[in-house]
VOGU-3710 file (C-alpha; in Angstrom, 3 decimals, decimal comma):
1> xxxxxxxxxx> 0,000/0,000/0,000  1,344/3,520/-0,897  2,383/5,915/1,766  -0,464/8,254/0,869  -2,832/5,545/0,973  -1,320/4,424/4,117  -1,630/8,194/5,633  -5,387/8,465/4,480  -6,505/5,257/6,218  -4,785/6,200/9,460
11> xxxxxxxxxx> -6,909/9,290/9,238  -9,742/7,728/8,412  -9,136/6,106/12,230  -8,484/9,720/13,865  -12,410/10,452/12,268  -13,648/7,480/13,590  -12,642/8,893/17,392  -11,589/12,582/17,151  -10,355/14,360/19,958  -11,508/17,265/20,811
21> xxxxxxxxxx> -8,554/19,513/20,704  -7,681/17,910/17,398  -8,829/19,300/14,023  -10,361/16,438/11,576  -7,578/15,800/9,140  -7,866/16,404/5,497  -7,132/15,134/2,143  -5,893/16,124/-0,695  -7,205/14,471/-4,034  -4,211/12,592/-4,990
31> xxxxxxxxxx> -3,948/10,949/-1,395  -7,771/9,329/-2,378  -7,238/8,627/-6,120  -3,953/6,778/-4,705  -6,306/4,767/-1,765  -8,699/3,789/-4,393  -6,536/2,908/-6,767  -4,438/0,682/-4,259  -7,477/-0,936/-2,877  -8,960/-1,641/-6,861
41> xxxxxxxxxx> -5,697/-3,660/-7,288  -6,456/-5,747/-3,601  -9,683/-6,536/-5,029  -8,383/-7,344/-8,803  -5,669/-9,656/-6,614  -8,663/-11,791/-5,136  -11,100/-11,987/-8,094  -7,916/-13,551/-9,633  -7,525/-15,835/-6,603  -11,378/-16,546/-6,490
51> xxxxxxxxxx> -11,073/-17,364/-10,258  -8,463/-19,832/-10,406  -9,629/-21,608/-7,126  -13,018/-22,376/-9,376  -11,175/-23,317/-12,100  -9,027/-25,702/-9,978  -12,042/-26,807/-7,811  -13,854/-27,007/-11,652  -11,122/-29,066/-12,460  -10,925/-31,448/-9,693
61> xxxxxxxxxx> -14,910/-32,058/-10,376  -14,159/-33,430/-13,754  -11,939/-35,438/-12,790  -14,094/-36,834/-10,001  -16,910/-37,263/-12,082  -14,691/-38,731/-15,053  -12,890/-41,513/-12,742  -13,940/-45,518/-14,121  -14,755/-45,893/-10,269  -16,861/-44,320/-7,459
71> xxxxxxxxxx> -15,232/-42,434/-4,565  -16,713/-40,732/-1,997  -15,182/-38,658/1,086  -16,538/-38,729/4,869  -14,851/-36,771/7,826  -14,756/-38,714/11,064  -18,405/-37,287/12,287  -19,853/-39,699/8,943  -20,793/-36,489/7,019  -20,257/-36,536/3,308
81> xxxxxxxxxx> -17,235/-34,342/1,893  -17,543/-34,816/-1,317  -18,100/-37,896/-3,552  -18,564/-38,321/-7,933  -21,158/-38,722/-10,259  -19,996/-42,449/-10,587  -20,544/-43,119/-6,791  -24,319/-41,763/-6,819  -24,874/-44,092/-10,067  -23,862/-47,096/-8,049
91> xxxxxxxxxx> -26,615/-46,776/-5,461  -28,585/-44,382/-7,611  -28,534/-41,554/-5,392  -30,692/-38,723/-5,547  -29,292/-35,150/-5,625  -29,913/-34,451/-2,070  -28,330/-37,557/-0,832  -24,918/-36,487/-2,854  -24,304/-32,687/-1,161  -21,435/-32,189/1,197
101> xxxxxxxxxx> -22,665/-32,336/4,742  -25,154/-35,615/4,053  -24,651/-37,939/7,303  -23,742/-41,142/6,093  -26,153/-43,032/8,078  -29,128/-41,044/5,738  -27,210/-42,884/2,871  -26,791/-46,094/4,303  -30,619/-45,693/5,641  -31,229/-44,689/1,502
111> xxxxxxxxxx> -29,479/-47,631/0,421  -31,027/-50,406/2,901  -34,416/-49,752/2,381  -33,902/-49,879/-1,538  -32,354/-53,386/-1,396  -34,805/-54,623/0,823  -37,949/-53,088/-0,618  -38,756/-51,548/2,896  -37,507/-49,453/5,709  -34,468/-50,822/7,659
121> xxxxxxxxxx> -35,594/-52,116/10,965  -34,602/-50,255/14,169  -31,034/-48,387/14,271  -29,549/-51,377/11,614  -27,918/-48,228/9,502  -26,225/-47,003/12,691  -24,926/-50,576/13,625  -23,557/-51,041/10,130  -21,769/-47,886/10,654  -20,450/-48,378/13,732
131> xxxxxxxxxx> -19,101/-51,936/12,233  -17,278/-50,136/9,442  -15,473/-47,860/11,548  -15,008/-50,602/13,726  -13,276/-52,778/10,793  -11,375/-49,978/9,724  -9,885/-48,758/12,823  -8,696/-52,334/13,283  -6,964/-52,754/10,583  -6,454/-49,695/8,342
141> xxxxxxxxxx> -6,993/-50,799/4,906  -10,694/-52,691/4,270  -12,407/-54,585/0,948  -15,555/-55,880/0,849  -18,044/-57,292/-2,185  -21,666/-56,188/-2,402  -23,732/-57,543/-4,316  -26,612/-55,039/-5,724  -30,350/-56,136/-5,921  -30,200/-55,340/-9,825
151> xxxxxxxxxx> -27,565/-58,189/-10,193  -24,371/-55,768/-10,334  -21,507/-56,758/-8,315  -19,048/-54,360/-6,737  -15,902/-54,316/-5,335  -15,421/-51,411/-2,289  -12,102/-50,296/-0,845  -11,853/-48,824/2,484  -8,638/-46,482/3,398  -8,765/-44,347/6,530
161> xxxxxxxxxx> -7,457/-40,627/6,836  -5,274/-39,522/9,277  -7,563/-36,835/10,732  -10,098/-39,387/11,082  -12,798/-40,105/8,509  -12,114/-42,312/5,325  -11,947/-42,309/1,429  -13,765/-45,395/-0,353  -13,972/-45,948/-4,076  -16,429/-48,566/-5,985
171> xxxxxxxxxx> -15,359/-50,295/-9,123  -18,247/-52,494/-10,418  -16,671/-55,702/-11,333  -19,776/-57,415/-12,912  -18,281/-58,527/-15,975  -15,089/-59,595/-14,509  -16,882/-61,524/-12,188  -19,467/-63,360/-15,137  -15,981/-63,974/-17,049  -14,229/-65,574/-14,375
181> xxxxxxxxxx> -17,611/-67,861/-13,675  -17,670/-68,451/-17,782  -14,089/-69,755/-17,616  -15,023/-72,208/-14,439  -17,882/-73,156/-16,455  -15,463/-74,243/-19,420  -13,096/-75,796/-17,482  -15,953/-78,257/-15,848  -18,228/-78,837/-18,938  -18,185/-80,299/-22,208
191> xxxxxxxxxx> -18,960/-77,182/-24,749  -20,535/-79,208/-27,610  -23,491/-80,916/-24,772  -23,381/-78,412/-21,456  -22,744/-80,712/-19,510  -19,959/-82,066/-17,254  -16,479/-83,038/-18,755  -14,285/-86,110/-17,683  -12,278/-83,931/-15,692  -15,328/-82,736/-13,708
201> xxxxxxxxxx> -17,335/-85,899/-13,657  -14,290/-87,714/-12,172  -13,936/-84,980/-9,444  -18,312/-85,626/-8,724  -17,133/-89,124/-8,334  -14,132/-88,592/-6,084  -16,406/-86,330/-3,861  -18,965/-89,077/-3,485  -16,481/-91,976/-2,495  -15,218/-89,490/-0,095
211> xxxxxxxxxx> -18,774/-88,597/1,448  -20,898/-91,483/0,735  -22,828/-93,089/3,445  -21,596/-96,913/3,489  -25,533/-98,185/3,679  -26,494/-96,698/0,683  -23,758/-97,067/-1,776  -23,660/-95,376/-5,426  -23,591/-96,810/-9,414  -21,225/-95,997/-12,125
221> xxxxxxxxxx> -23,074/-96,008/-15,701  -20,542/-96,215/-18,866  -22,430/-95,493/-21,946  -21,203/-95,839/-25,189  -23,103/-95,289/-28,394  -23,096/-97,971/-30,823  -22,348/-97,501/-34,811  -21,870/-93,783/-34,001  -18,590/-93,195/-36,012  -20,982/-94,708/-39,174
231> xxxxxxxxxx> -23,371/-91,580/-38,433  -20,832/-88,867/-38,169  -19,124/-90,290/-40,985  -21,850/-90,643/-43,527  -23,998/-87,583/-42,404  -20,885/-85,198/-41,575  -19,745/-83,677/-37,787  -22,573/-81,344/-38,171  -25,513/-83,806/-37,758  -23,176/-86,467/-35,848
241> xxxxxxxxxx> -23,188/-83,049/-32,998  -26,671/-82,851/-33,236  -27,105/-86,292/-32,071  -24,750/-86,074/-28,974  -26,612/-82,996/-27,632  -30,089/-84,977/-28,075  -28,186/-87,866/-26,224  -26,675/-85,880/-23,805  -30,339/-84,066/-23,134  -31,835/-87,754/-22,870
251> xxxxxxxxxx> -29,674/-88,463/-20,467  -30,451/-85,367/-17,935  -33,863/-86,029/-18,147  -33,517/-89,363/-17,050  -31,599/-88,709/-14,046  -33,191/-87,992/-10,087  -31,867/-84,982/-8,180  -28,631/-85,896/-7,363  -27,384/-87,867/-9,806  -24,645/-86,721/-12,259
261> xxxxxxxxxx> -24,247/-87,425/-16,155  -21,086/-86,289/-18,379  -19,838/-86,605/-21,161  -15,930/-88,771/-20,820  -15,420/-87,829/-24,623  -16,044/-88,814/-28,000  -19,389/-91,022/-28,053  -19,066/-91,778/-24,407  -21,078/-90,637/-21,707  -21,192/-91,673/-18,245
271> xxxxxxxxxx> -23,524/-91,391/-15,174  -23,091/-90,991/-11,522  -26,435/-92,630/-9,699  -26,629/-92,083/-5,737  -28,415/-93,622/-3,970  -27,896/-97,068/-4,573  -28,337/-99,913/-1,686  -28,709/-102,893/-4,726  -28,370/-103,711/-8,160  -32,021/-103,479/-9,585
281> xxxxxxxxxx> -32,103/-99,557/-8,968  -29,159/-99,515/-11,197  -30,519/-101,760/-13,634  -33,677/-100,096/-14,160  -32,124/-96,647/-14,889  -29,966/-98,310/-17,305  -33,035/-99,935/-18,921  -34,768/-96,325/-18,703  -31,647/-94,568/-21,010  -31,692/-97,045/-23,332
291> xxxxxxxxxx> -35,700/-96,792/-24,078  -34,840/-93,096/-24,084  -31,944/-93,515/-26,546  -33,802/-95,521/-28,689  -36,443/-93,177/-29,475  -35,940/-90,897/-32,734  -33,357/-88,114/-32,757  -34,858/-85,174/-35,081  -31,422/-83,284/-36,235  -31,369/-80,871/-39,266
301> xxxxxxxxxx> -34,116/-82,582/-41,092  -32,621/-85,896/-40,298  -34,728/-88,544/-38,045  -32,074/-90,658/-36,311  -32,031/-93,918/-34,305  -29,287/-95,183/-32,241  -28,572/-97,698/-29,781  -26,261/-97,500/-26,420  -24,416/-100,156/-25,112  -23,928/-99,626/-21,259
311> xxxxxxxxxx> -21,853/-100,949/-18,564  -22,785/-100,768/-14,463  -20,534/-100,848/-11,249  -21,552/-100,452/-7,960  -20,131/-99,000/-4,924  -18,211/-100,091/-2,802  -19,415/-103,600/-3,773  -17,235/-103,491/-7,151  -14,846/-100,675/-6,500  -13,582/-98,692/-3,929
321> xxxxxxxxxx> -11,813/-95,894/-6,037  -12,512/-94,243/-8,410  -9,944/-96,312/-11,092  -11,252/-99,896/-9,902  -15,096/-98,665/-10,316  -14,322/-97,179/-13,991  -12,406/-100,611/-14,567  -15,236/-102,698/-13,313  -17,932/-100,280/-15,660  -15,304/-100,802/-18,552
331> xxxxxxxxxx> -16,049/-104,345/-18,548  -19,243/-104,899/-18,196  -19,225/-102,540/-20,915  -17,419/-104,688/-22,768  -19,697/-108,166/-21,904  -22,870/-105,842/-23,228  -21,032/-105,132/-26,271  -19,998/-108,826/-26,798  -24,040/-109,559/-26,457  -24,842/-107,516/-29,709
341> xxxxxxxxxx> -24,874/-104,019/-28,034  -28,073/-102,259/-27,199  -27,931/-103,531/-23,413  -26,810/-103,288/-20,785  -24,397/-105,439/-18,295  -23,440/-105,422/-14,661  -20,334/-106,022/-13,956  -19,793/-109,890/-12,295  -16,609/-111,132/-11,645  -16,955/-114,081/-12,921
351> xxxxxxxxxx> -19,148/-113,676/-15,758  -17,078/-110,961/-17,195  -13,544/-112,451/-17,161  -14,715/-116,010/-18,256  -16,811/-114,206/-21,439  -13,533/-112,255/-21,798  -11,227/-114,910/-22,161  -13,565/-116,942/-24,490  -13,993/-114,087/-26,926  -10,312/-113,321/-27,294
361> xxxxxxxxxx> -7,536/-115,686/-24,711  -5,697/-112,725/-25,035  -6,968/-110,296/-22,664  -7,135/-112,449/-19,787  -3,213/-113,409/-20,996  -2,559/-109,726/-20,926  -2,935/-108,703/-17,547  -0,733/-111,367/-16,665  1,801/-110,211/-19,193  2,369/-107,251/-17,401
371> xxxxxxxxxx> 2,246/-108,476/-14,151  5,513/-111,416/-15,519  6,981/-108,735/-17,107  6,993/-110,220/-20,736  6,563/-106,713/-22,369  9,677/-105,235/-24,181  10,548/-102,109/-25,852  12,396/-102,335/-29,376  13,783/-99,280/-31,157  13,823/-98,175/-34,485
381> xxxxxxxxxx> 16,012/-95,206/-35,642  14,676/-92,350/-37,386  17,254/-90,918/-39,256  17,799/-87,092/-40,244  17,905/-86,446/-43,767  19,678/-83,223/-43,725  22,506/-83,747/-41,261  22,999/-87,563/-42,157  22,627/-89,349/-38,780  20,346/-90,669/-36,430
391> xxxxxxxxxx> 18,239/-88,033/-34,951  16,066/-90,052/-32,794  14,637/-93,795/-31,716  10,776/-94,623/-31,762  10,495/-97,095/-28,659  7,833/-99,764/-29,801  6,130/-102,274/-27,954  6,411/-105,854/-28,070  5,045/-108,894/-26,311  7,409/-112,380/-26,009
401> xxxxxxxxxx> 4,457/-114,521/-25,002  5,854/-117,602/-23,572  4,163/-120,238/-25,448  3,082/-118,175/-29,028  6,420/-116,229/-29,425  6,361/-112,746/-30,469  2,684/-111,553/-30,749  2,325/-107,869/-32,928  1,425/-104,637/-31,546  -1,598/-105,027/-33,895
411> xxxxxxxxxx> -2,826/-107,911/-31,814  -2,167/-107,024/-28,391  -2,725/-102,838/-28,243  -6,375/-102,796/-29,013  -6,913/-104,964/-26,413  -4,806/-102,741/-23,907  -7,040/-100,323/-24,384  -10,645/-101,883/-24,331  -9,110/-102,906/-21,069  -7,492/-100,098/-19,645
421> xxxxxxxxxx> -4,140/-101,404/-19,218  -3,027/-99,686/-21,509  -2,260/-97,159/-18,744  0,088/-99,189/-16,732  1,730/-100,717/-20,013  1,973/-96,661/-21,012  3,452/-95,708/-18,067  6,251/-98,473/-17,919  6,839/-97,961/-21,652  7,808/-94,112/-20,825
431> xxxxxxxxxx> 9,578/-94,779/-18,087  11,881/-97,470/-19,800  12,273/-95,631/-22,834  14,038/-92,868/-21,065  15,904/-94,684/-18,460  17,420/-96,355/-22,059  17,937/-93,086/-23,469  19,981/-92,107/-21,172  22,805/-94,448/-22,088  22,521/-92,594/-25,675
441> xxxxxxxxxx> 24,146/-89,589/-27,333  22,618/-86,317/-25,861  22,270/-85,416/-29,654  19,467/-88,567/-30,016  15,864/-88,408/-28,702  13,271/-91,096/-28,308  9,922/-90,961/-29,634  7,055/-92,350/-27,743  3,505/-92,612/-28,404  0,613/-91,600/-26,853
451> xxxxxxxxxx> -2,585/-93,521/-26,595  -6,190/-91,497/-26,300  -7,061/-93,630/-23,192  -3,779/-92,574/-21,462  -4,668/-88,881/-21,918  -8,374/-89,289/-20,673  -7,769/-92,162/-18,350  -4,394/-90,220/-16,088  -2,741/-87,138/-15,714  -0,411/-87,499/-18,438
461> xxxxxxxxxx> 1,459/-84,225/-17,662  1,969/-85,573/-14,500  3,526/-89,337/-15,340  5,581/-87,353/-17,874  7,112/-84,917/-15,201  7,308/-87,748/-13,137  9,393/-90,337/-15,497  12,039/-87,231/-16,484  12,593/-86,567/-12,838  13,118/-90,205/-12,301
471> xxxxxxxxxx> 15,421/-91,119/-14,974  17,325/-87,552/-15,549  16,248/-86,968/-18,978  15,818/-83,839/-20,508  12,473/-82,931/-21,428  14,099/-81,568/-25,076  14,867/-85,483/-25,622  11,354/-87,031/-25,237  9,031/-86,689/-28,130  5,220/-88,064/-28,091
481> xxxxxxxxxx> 3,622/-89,267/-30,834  -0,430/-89,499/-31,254  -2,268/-90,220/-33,871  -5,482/-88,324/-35,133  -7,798/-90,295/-33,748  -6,230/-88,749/-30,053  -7,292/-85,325/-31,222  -10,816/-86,559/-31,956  -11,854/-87,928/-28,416  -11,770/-85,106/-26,465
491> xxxxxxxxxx> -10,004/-82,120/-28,059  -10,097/-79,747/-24,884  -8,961/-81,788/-22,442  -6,339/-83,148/-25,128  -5,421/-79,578/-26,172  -4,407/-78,654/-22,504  -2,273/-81,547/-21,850  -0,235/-81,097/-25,056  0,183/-77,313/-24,297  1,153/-78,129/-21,575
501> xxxxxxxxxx> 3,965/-80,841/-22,415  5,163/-78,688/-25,202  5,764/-75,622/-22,097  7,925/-78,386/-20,757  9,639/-78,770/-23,818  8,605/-82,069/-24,866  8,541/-82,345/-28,951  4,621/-83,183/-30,264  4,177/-85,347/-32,404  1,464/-86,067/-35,041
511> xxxxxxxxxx> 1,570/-89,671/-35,807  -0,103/-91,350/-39,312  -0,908/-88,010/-40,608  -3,369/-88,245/-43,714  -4,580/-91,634/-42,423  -7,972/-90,659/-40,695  -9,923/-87,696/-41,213  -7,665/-85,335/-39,566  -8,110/-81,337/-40,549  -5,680/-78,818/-40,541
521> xxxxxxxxxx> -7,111/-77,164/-37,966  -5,654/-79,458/-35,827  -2,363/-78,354/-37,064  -3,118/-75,124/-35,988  -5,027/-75,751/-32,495  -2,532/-78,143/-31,217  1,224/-77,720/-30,423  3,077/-79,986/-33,230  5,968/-79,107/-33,887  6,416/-82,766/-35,935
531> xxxxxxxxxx> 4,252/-84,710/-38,724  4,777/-88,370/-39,902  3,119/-88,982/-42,717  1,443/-92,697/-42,967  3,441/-95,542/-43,952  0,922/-96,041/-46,854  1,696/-93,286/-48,769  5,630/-93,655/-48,466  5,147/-97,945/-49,364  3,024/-97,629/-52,679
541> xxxxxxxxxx> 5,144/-94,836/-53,931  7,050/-97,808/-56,498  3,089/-98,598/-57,868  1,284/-95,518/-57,521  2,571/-92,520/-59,216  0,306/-89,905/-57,149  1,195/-90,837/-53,853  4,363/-88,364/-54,965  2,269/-85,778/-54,944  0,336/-86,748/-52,050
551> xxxxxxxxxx> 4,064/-87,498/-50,263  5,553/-83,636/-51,048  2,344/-82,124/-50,123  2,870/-83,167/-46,934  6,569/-81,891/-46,697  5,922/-78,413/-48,583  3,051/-78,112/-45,682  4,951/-79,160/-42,755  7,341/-76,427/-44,111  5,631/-73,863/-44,644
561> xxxxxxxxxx> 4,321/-74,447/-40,657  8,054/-74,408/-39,641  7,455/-77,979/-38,398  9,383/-81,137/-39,447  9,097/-83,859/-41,454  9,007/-87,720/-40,898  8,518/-90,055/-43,701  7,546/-93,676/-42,170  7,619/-96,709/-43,917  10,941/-96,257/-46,148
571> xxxxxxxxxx> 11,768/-99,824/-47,111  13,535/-99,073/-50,456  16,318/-96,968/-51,413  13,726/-95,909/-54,263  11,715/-94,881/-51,630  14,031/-93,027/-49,600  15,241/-91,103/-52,549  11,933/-90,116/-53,595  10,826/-88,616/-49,483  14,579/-86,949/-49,754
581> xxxxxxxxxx> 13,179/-85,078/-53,339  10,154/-84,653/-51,566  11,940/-82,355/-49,104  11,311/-84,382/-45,519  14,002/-83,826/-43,011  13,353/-87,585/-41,846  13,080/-90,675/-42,795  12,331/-94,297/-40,844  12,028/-97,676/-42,304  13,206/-100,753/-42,148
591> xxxxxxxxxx> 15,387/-99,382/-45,697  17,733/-98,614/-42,655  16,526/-100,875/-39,358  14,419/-102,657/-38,216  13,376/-102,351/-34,175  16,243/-103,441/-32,309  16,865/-104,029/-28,901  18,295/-101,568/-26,358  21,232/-103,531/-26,979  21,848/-103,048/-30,589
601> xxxxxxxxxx> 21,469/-99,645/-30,779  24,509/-98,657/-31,660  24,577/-101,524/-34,343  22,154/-99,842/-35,446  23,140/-96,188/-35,954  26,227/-97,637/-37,866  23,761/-99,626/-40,398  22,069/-96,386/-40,920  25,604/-94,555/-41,697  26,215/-97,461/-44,048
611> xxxxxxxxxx> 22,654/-97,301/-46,079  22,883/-93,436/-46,393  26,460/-93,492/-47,326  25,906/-96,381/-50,523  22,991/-94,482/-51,128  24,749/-91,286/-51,741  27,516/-93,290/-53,621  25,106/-94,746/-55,610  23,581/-91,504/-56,960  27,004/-89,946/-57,078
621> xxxxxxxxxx> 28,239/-93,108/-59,485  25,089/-92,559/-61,381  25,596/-89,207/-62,211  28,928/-89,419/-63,759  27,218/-91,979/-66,487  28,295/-95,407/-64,781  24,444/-96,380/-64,289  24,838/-97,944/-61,184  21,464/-98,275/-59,626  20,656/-97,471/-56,206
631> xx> 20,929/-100,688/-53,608  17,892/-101,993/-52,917
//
C-alpha cells in the first residue's frame, strides 16, 4: 500500500474517534485517487484468486466425475465431503443424498431400504456404521463385495485418513466376475453338450467316495453309443453333434436330483447314480436310457435312431476308487457289447472275465503279461535327412508270449485299451524308454507314443514330469507321438495336456498323418511341432505314381508351418530317394533298421551310416554316367 494511501486510512481512524482539541484531518485528491486505486488492485488480486480456485475446484470435479470408479469422502463425524457422479450411479442416489454435509447413516438408511424393498428395521444403519469404523480402525486398509439387488456386483475399498474419517472408491466388477464364472464353467463342462467333462465328472465321483454313506452305496453307468462313427461319418460332424446334444439331453432327463451325467469324450457318456443300496435300482435306470436312446433323434431334417451299449458298477461292492469302479464299468461294458450291443451289463466277476477270455484268450493273458513282465521295448532309428545321422529312436512295444512267441502290436494294443491297461503298459513304456535313453548320445531323442485312453484315463502331464525326474532326462529329448484319432476324443482336455507338455519342452508329435480324417485345424489348435506322414503313402510310392504328390504335399506343408518332417515306412532306397526329393528332413524304415533291442542300438546307428552313405555313392556313381542303380 502507498504511503499516501497508508496516511489516508490512518486518518480515516483519527475520524472514527476525534479528539476534541484535534482538528479532523484532510485530504488532498491525490492521497484518495492513490487509496482507491491501491485498494482496486487488492480486489483485482482476489477476483484472480477466487477465479483460479473455481477453475481448480472445476477441475478437480471433472476429474471426479470422469474416474472408471466411485469415490466418496466422509470426515470422522460420517458427514459426506464430497463424492462423484460415478458413486451416486452405483446406489442411484438422488441429488440431495450427494451434497457435502449428508450424514452417512441417511445414505446407508437410503441404500437399505432400496435393497430390501422396505424401511431398515430399528437403528440397523447405525450398527452397520459403527461396524465399518469398527473394521477400519482395526486394521487400516478394508475390501468388501456387495452384491446389488439389480444383479451388479461391486468391489469397495476402504482407506482411513489420518484426521479421522475415510476415502472409499467402488469399481463395479460385474463382468469380470461373469468372465471368471464363464471360464469355471469351461473348465468343468463339455462345450458341444453343457454338460460335465471327464475332468469334472471324475472330481463328482471322487467327492462321493469321499462322502458317501456306506448303507447306501452309489452306481457308475458307462455309456457308449453304438455304430456312431458310421453316423458322423456318412452324415458329416454337423448332424453327428446334433445327435450327442439330443443324447446328452436324454440323459439329464432321465436322471433324479442328485445324480450326475457327463460326457468322458467322444461317443461316451457316463452317469453318476446315488443312492444305490442294490443292483435293480441300477438296472432299471440303465433300462430307462436305453428306451430313451432308442427313441428318434430329429437333427437338421434328419430322423435318427441309435442304440447304447452300457456298462454298471456299484459301490463299494465293485470298487472302492474311483480307477477300480471305472475298470469294473469298462467291462461290463465290454460283456454288453460282446451280447450284440443295445444292453446293458453289470459287472460280475466271474461272468465278465470267463466271457472275456472266451472271446479273445488274449486279454485275460494280458494282464498277466504285465504283471511277468513279458513286455519289451524295441527301437527303431529315425534318421535325419539333412545332417545324415540318427536323430532319434521310436520305442515300440512288443510282447514275447511264452508259449506263441512274439505276438504284434496289432494284436495285443487294441486290447490294452478296451481294457485299460493300456495305462500301466503306457506308463512303464515311458519310463523305460528314457531310463534307455539315457545311455545314448545327448544329440538322439526317443519318440514315444501316446494312446487317447492314457490322456483321458491319467494325468499325463503328471507321469511325464514324473518319469524325467526319475530317470534324468531332458524334457528336449522325449518326443510323443499321437495319432489323429487322439485329437478326436476329447479335443479340450487333449489340447491342454499337449500345451502343456510342449511348455515343458517335450517335442509333439502327429503320428499317421493323412490316415484318418484329420483337418488342418488341428495343425493349428494343437502344439506340433512334428508330422509323420502314414506308412501307406511312403510304401506304394514304387506302384502308384500320385502318392508323390500326395508325399511332397505333406513336406511343402509341414514347411511352410516351420514344423518337421518324418517319412515312415521307407523300405527301399527308391523310396528313400523319392521322401529326400520330396523335401522331408526324416526318414524311418526298415530301408535302414528294423526295431532293435536296447542292446543293438549302436549296431544300429552304424547300419544307418552305411545305407545313407551307398545311397549317396550310388547316386554320385550314377551321375557321372556309370548307371549304377541305387541298392535296394
Amino acid at each position: 500500500m502507498s504511503q499516501s494511501a497508508l496516511k489516508l486510512a490512518r486518518g480515516a481512524r483519527r475520524q472514527d474517534s476525534p479528539r476534541r482539541d484535534e482538528d479532523p484531518a484532510t485530504f488532498s485528491t491525490e492521497e484518495v485517487a492513490d487509496l482507491q486505486f491501491s485498494l482496486e488492485q487488492q480486489l483485482d488480486a482476489v477476483l484472480q484468486r477466487n477465479e483460479k480456485l473455481e477453475q481448480l475446484n472445476s477441475c478437480f470435479e471433472a476429474a471426479l466425475n470422469h474416474m472408471g470408479r466411485g469415490l466418496s469422502m466422509f470426515d470422522s463425524e460420517q458427514r459426506l465431503v464430497v463424492c462423484n457422479k460415478a458413486y451416486a450411479d452405483v446406489y442411484e442416489l438422488p441429488p440431495e443424498l450427494t451434497r457435502a454435509g449428508t450424514p452417512l447413516v441417511e445414505i446407508v438408511r437410503y441404500h437399505m431400504s432400496r435393497s430390501a424393498g422396505q424401511e431398515p428395521a430399528g437403528d440397523a444403519p447405525v450398527e452397520w456404521i459403527k461396524q465399518q469404523v469398527a473394521r477400519l480402525q482395526q486394521g487400516g486398509h478394508l475390501e468388501q463385495i456387495q452384491s446389488l439387488p439389480d444383479g451388479r456386483i461391486i468391489r469397495v475399498t476402504y482407506e482411513p485418513l489420518a484426521g479421522g474419517g475415510w476415502v472409499d472408491m467402488q469399481e463395479d466388477i460385474t463382468a469380470q466376475r461373469q468372465a471368471d464364472e464363464k471360464i469355471e464353467w469351461l473348465a468343468h463342462h463339455d462345450t458341444l453338450t453343457e454338460i460335465p467333462n471327464r475332468f469334472h465328472f471324475r472330481e463328482r465321483l471322487e467327492h462321493q467316495f469321499e462322502t458317501y454313506d456306506p448303507r447306501q452305496g452309489f452306481a457308475l453307468l458307462w455309456i457308449d453309443l453304438d455304430h456312431f462313427k458310421e453316423t458322423n461319418d456318412r452324415l458329416g460332424h454337423l448332424v453327428g453333434d446334433g445327435l450327442l446334444k439330443s443324447v446328452a439331453a436324454r440323459l439329464k432327463n432321465s436322471l433324479r436330483a442328485g445324480d450326475v451325467v457327463g460326457r468322458l469324450g467322444g461317443d461316451e457318456f457316463a452317469i453318476l447314480q446315488v443312492g444305490v443300496d442294490r443292483e435293480e435300482l441300477a438296472a432299471n435306470l440303465a433300462r430307462r436310457v436305453l428306451q430313451n436312446i432308442r427313441r428318434p433323434h430329429e437333427v437338421y431334417g434328419h430322423s435318427l435312431h441309435t442304440e447304447a451299449s452300457i456298462g454298471v458298477a456299484l459301490a463299494p461292492h465293485h470298487g472302492q476308487t474311483p480307477e477300480q469302479l471305472f475298470a469294473c464299468a469298462d467291462m461290463a461294458l465290454y460283456r454288453a457289447k460282446s451280447a450284440g450291443r443295445g444292453v446293458h451289463a453289470v459287472y460280475s466277476p466271474g461272468t465278465v472275465d470267463s466271457a472275456s477270455a472266451t472271446q479273445n484268450p488274449l486279454r485275460a493273458e494280458l494282464k498277466k503279461a504285465v504283471e511277468r513282465s513279458e513286455l519289451a521295448l524295441h527301437y527303431q532309428p529315425i534318421v535325419d535327412l539333412r545332417e545324415g545321422r540318427v536323430s532319434s529312436f521310436e520305442a515300440l512295444m512288443r510282447w514275447k508270449h511264452p508259449s506263441r512267441g512274439m505276438i504284434p502290436p496289432s494284436e495285443f494294443i487294441p486290447i490294452a485299451e478296451e481294457t485299460r491297461l493300456i495305462v500301466p503298459m503306457g506308463t512303464w513304456a515311458l519310463k523305460q524308454a528314457c531310463t534307455d535313453a539315457k545311455d545314448w548320445p545327448d544329440s538322439t531323442k526317443v519318440a514315444v507314443n501316446l494312446s487317447a485312453v492314457q490322456i483321458e484315463c491319467c494325468d499325463m502331464f503328471e507321469i511325464v514330469t514324473e518319469a524325467l525326474h526319475e530317470t534324468g532326462l531332458e524334457p528336449e529329448r522325449l518326443q510323443l507321438e499321437i495319432t489323429e484319432t487322439v485329437l478326436m476324443r476329447d479335443q479340450a482336455r487333449t489340447q491342454e495336456v499337449l500345451r502343456k507338455l510342449h511348455d515343458l519342452g517335450v517335442l509333439i508329435t502327429l503320428d499317421d498323418f493323412g490316415s484318418c480324417f484329420a483337418t488342418l485345424n488341428y495343425l493349428r489348435s494343437f502344439p506340433f511341432r512334428k508330422i509323420k506322414i502314414d506308412r501307406s503313402f511312403v510304401r506304394d510310392i514304387p506302384e502308384h505314381h500320385d502318392c508323390v504328390a500326395i508325399v511332397k504335399s505333406v513336406a511343402d506343408l509341414a514347411r511352410e508351418l516351420n514344423m518337421r518332417s518324418v517319412a515312415e515306412g521307407v523300405e527301399t532306397a527308391a523310396s528313400l530317394l523319392a521322401v529326400r526329393n520330396a523335401g522331408y528332413t526324416e526318414a524311418q524304415g526298415f530301408y535302414f533298421s528294423p526295431p532293435v533291442r536296447a542292446s543293438g542300438i549302436k549296431r544300429a546307428v552304424k547300419q544307418c551310416a552305411l545305407r545313407l552313405a551307398a545311397l549317396d555313392t550310388a547316386i554320385a556313381e550314377d551321375k557321372a554316367g556309370k548307371g549304377k542303380a541305387p541298392p535296394a
